[in-house]
Legacy VTK file of the C-alpha trace (Angstrom):
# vtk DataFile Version 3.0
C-alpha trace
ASCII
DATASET POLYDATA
POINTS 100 float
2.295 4.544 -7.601
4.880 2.140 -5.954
4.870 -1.406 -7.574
4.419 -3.729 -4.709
5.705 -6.894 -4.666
5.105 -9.431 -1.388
9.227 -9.379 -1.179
9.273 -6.209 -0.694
6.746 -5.125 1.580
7.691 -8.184 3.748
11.439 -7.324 3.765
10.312 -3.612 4.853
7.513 -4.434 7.114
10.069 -5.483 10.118
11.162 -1.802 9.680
8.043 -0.611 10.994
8.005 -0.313 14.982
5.405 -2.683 16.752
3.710 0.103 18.233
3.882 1.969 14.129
4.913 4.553 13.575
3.997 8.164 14.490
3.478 10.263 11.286
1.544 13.500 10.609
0.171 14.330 7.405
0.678 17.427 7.716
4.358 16.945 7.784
4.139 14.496 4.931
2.970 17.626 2.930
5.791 19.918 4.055
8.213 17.055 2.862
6.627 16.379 -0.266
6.921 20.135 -1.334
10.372 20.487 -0.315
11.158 17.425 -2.406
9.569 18.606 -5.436
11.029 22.169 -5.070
15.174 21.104 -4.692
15.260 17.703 -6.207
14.161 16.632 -9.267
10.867 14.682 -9.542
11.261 12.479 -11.896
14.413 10.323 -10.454
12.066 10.676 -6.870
8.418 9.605 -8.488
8.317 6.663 -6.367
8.404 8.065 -3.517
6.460 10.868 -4.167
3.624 8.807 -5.020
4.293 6.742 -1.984
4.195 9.990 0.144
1.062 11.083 -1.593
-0.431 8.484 -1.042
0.526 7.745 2.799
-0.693 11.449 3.431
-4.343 10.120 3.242
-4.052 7.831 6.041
-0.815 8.281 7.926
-0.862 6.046 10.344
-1.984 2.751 7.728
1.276 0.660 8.242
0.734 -1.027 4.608
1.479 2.812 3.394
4.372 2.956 5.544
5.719 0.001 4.302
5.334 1.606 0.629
7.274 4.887 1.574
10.413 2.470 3.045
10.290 0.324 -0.038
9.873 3.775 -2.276
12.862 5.182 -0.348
14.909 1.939 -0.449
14.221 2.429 -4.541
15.880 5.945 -4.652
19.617 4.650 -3.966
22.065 6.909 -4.235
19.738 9.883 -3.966
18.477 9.034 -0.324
20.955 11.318 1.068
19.643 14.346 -1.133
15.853 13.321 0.062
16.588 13.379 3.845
18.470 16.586 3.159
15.637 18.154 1.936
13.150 16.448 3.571
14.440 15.449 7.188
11.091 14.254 7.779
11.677 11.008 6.252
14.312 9.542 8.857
10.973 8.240 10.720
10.692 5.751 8.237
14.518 4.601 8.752
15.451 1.226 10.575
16.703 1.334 14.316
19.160 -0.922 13.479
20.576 0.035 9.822
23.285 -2.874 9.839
20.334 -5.533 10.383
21.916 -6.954 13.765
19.012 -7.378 15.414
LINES 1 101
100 0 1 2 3 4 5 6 7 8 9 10 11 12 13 14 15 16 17 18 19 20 21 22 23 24 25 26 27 28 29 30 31 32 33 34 35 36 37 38 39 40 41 42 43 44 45 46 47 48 49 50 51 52 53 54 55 56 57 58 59 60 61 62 63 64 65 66 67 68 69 70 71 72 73 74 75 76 77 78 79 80 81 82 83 84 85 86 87 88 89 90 91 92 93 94 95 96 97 98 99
């Protein structure tokens, strides 16, 4: 599971859309497979867990939150996620350089 801390689910909450976000669990399970086939799980576990667990209630924003703050975790191995798992660019900020 994803260790939540208020600082971090605040920071990521504003990353969420007003309206949330449109997700399909059914595409959460397609991206969690193709993560655990090409990367390796262990350096990903966070987000795996956070993906699990947002897969049994998609559209719960508080899960949402946990899959940006799982993916913020990952670092230098975002790129290899999205690669994999395209999927997760829902999640992404419109605004990556935080002008707004």
């Amino acid at each position: 599971m994803v260790q939540d801390t208020d600082n971090n689910l605040e920071d990521n909450a504003d990353k969420i859309k007003s309206d949330g976000i449109s997700v399909n669990a059914g595409d959460i399970a397609i991206a969690i497979e193709s993560l655990k086939t090409y990367m390796d799980e262990d350096s990903i576990s966070p987000l795996l867990s956070a993906l699990e667990t947002l897969k049994t209630e998609p559209l719960k924003a508080s899960y949402q939150t946990r899959v940006i703050a799982a993916f913020d975790e990952i670092g230098i191995l975002q790129g290899a996620a999205l690669t994999y798992a395209p999927y997760l660019i829902i999640f992404l900020s419109d605004d990556p350089f935080g002008e707004k």
